[in-house]
Structures are given as structure tokens and as C-alpha cells.
C-alpha positions, 0 to 999 in steps of 0.5 A: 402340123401341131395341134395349134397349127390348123389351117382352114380351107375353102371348098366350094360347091355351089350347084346341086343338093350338097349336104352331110347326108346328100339325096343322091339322084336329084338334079345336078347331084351325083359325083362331083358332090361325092367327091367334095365331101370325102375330098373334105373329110379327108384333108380334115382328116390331115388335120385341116379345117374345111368349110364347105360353101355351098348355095341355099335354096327350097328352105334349106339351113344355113349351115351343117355340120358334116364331120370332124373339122367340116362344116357345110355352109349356104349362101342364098342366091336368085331366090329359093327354087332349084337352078340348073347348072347351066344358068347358076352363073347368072346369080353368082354375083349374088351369091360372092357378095353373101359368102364374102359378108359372112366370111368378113363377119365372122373374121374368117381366114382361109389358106386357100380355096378349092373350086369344083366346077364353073359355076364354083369357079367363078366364086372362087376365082372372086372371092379369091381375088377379094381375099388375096388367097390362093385358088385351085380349080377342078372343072370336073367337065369342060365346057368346049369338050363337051359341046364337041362330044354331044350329038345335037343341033347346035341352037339346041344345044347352045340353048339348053347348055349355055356353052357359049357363055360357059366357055367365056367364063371358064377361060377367065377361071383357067387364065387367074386361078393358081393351080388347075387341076384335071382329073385324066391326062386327055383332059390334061391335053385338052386345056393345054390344046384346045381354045383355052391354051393353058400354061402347062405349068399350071395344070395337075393332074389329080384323079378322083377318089374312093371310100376304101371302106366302103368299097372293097373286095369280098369273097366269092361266097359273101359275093354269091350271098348278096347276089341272092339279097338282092334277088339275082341270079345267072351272071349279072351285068351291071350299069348304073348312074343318072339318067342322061343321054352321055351316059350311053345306056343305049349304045349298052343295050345294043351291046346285049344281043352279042352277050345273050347270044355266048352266055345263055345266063346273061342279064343288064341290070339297069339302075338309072332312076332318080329320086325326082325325074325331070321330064326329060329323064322320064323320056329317056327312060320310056325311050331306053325300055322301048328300045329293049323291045325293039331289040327282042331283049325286055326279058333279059334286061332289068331295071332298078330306081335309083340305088341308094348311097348305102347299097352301092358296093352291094350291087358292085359285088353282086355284079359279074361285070360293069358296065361303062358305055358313056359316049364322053365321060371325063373320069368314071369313078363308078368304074373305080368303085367297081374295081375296088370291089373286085368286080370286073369292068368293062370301060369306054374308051370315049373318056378319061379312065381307059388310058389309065388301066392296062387292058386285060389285066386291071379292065378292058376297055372297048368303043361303045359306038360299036355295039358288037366290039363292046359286047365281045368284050363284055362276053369275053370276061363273063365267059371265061373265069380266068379273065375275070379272076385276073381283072377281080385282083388287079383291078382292086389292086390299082384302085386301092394304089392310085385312087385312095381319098387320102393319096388324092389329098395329099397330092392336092396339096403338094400341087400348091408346093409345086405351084410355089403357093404358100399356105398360111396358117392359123392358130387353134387350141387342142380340141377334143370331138366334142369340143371341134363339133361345138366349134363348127356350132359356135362360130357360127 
């Protein structure tokens, strides 16, 4: 592509805190924005320009700039307090028309759209059908396999997810968008079987990515270093996100006992707070920390607020082994994190990322739901460095081959070939830095 050919995408993001620099760790912000913005810093990096569209509230600014070629953009809607994920929808109407009259105000003209989430599809599939352009939907997570994952009482869970609705939606979304991605081939399986019945041909399968320079492998002295900082010793398990119940802290600590028991060194380090708990994180964790004492563990169990973006690939390396133990999980991408770092992994086979990693030489995966199988194996990599030199190296090597920004860019893009969907161009004068970030400013 020339230098005066640059065509500008749509990405769109509407729940959670989404901005250049994101405050990890508050509600409805973790992964998915991750993954929006590095998605975004990468195609700009291919020489595209991304406007990332978001929602405004508690006062934020209506725009920002994130990068070369990336700019972030809110739009206000259902007033200026937080709204959960489960309920945006409501207000999405609202939100389209105040996109749609900036985008027709500023003249702006967009090759496609990239959606990330229902509520974002919703958006997206209408601003799509308002600007006659093509739209590309990532659910991230769906609707009708995570009411069937959840343990609850069904009105319970109806209330507090919206899962009814939610489904409805996403049907109409899977049904007009152009090309569906999902980011694991079981989620693949579950839109083309399950009740939204979606053309084969339609649907990608496109995994997240990761920031190979952040996360890669360091030496075992670098790594006995950073251990020290942080203020650990003996061999370190290490599990780490927000805190919710499908996350399966708690099927983890059950897990423990079998580890003490084979390796007298052995301790979990716990890093599940967040910046602003809600009330029910700050149940789970008092009832996770009474469960510790339950188990006669509290001695061997450590646990850490949330960690900051910047400190993660420390912890990564510090660890001896990760942890993932959720009861569903669609990807995993801090497993994939991990593994870049050259640190051991240990995954549920209740998700997406167990199918794509050969046991015992890039991870092992076990069933969390059986706390004693999932101990052994957590165990069988602490105990035996062998195993744990074998899963360091390939684990790294498959991250790096599969899971780069840029390697996930480009297959988004060739999906839209694929799907015999155009991409129309548009025209931009030879910038240098200075002059694009003016240009983020100015056109605005």
C-alpha cells in the first residue's frame, strides 16, 4: 500500500474503561480491551488508520489520541454513570445516532467495521447497514454458551445476565454481519451447532494475540532476579485475573493440597483484586480467603491486589507455573502470555486453548473440576525439571508462531478476501509522526 493510499477502519468497543492508557481491574475492563488496542496498533502499523469507538461517561474526553494512526473516540449514551455490559444494549440506539452524526459531520469514510462483543455488535451491524460498509463481529464470549456453563439458579442468572435478550440479539448480529470471527475452533463448533445455526462460511477462526515485546522468555538467573524483587521464594504458583466465579479460584485452591503434599516449597500466589471492587468481588474474595482456612492452606497461599499492566511479564517469570483453572473460559490469553514468557502452564480443559497446545510439550492441560488431577499435573511440572524445561521452550515457541499481533492482523484481514468483501480505500498525503498525531488532533 502507498503512502497515499490508507484506508480507515472502524474498531468499536463500547463497554468498559477503554482508553490509551486502560485502568485495568475496574468493572468490565480486562482483555477484550487489550485486545482492541493492540489489534488497532497493529493494523496501523500495516499502514492503516483505526479510529477506535467507544462510549463516554463519568466525564471522560471525547477523544484521544493512542498511537500513530489511532485515535480513540467516545460517544455519550444513557447518561454519564458506569453501565454494566449486561444492560449497555438498552442505550445503544442512543449511542449509534451520536457515532453516526460525528462520522456524517466530519465526512468520514471507513472501509470497514470491526465489532468486539454484543453490545459492540449491535453498533456495529447498525452503523453498518446506515453506511453500506463491511462489518466483522468478534463475540469474544457467547451468550447461549455461557448461560449453559454457569452454575445458578436460572431467574438468578436470567436477572443478573440479561441472557434471554443478549441471545436475541447476538442472533440478528451472527445472522447480518459479514464475517464472524471466533477466536477457538469449540467456539467455532458452538455458532455453527448451537441455536444461532451459522453459515460455516461465514465464520473465522482467528485467536487473540500478545505483545511479543512485552512477553518473552528471559534467563533462569534474570528469572531467580525478578523473583527476589518481587519478594518470593520456593516455587511459585501463579494465577492471576478479575475476580469472578468462572474463573475457578476456588476449584484452584482445592487443587493445592495435592501440590503441598509432593512439593514442600510449594505456594499460590493469588493476584485477583481490582482497582475498584464491586461488592460481589469483595464477597468472592472473603469467601475464597475463608476457603484457604477451610483447607488448613492460608499459610501457603499468597494473595496480591491487582497487578499492574506493567509488572505483568514480572510476574509471569517469576512464576514456576501458571495456573488456569476457569470453569469456562472462551481463550485464555493470559495462559498465552505466559508461555511467551517461558513460564510452564497448566490449563482448563473447560475452555478454548487446551485443543490448541500439544500436552506435555507446549502445556498440560487437566479438568479443574477434579481438584486432585489438576493438582498432580500442577505437581508433575514443579517436580520434575525436565518437563518443566520442555514446556518453558515450546510453550514460548508456539506463542511466538501463532499468537503474534501482527500474524492475527493480517489473517483478519485476509478474512475479509475470503468473504469476497472489498475494502475501499482512501486517499492521504505523505505523513510524517508529528504530522499523523497533529492529524488525529485536527480532524477532530
Amino acid at each position: 500500500m502507498s503512502d497515499r493510499q490508507r484506508a480507515r477502519i472502524m474498531m468499536i468497543s463500547t463497554h468498559g474503561y477503554v482508553s490509551a492508557f486502560p485502568e485495568f481491574g475496574k468493572p468490565d475492563t480486562g482483555g477484550q480491551v487489550v485486545y482492541v488496542l493492540e489489534l488497532s496498533k497493529c493494523l496501523a502499523r500495516m499502514g492503516y488508520h483505526v479510529d477506535i469507538l467507544t462510549r463516554q461517561f463519568e466525564g471522560q474526553r471525547a477523544w484521544e489520541h493512542v498511537a500513530p494512526r489511532v485515535r480513540l473516540l467516545r460517544f455519550p449514551c444513557g447518561g454519564d454513570d458506569f453501565i454494566p455490559k449486561e444492560t449497555l444494549c438498552e442505550h445503544i440506539p442512543e449511542w449509534v445516532a451520536n457515532a453516526r452524526d460525528f462520522i456524517e459531520e466530519k465526512d468520514l469514510d471507513y472501509a470497514f467495521i470491526d465489532s468486539h462483543y454484543w453490545d459492540a455488535g449491535l453498533a456495529g451491524q447498525s452503523l453498518a447497514n446506515e453506511l453500506g460498509i463491511a462489518h466483522i463481529h468478534t463475540p469474544h464470549s457467547i451468550g447461549a454458551w455461557k448461560r449453559d456453563n454457569m452454575d445458578g439458579e436460572t431467574e438468578e442468572l436470567e436477572r443478573r445476565y440479561n441472557f434471554r435478550h443478549r441471545i436475541r440479539e447476538e442472533k440478528v448480529v451472527y445472522d447480518e454481519c459479514d464475517v464472524l470471527v471466533a477466536t477457538t475452533p469449540p467456539q467455532r463448533e458452538i455458532l455453527l451447532e448451537s441455536e444461532y445455526d451459522v453459515p460455516a462460511e461465514k465464520i473465522r477462526v482467528i485467536p487473540p494475540g500478545y505483545d511479543d515485546m512485552r512477553f518473552f522468555p528471559v534467563s533462569r538467573a534474570s528469572r531467580q532476579a525478578v523473583k527476589r524483587e518481587l519478594g518470593l521464594s520456593g516455587r511459585v504458583v501463579l494465577a492471576l485475573g478479575r475476580m469472578a466465579k468462572n474463573k475457578g479460584y476456588d476449584l484452584l485452591l482445592r487443587a493445592i493440597p495435592t501440590v503441598i503434599e509432593r512439593i514442600d516449597d510449594a505456594q499460590l500466589l493469588l493476584a485477583v483484586g481490582s482497582t475498584e471492587p464491586s461488592d460481589d468481588e469483595v464477597k468472592q474474595i472473603r469467601e475464597i480467603k475463608n476457603l484457604t482456612a477451610t483447607l488448613g492452606i492460608e499459610n501457603r497461599v499468597l494473595f496480591r491486589d491487582f497487578i499492574p499492566d506493567e509488572m505483568l511479564a514480572d510476574y509471569y517469570r517469576a512464576a514456576d507455573v501458571f495456573a488456569l483453572s476457569s470453569r469456562y473460559e472462551p481463550f485464555g490469553m493470559t495462559a498465552i502470555e505466559a508461555m511467551a514468557c517461558g513460564t510452564p502452564t497448566v490449563v482448563t480443559t473447560e475452555g478454548g486453548l487446551w485443543e490448541q497446545v500439544t500436552w506435555g510439550l507446549e502445556s498440560v492441560y487437566a479438568n479443574p473440576f477434579d481438584p486432585e488431577a489438576f493438582g498432580h499435573a500442577i505437581s508433575a511440572v514443579l517436580a520434575h525439571r525436565r518437563i518443566s524445561d520442555q514446556l518453558a521452550k515450546y510453550g514460548s515457541q508456539k506463542a511466538r508462531a501463532r499468537f503474534t499481533w501482527t500474524g492475527i492482523g493480517q489473517r483478519l484481514l485476509r478474512s475479509l478476501g475470503d468473504a469476497d468483501v472489498s475494502i475501499r480505500r482512501l486517499e492521504y498525503p505523505h505523513m510524517s509522526r508529528e504530522e499523523e498525531h497533529e492529524e488525529a488532533i485536527v480532524t477532530l
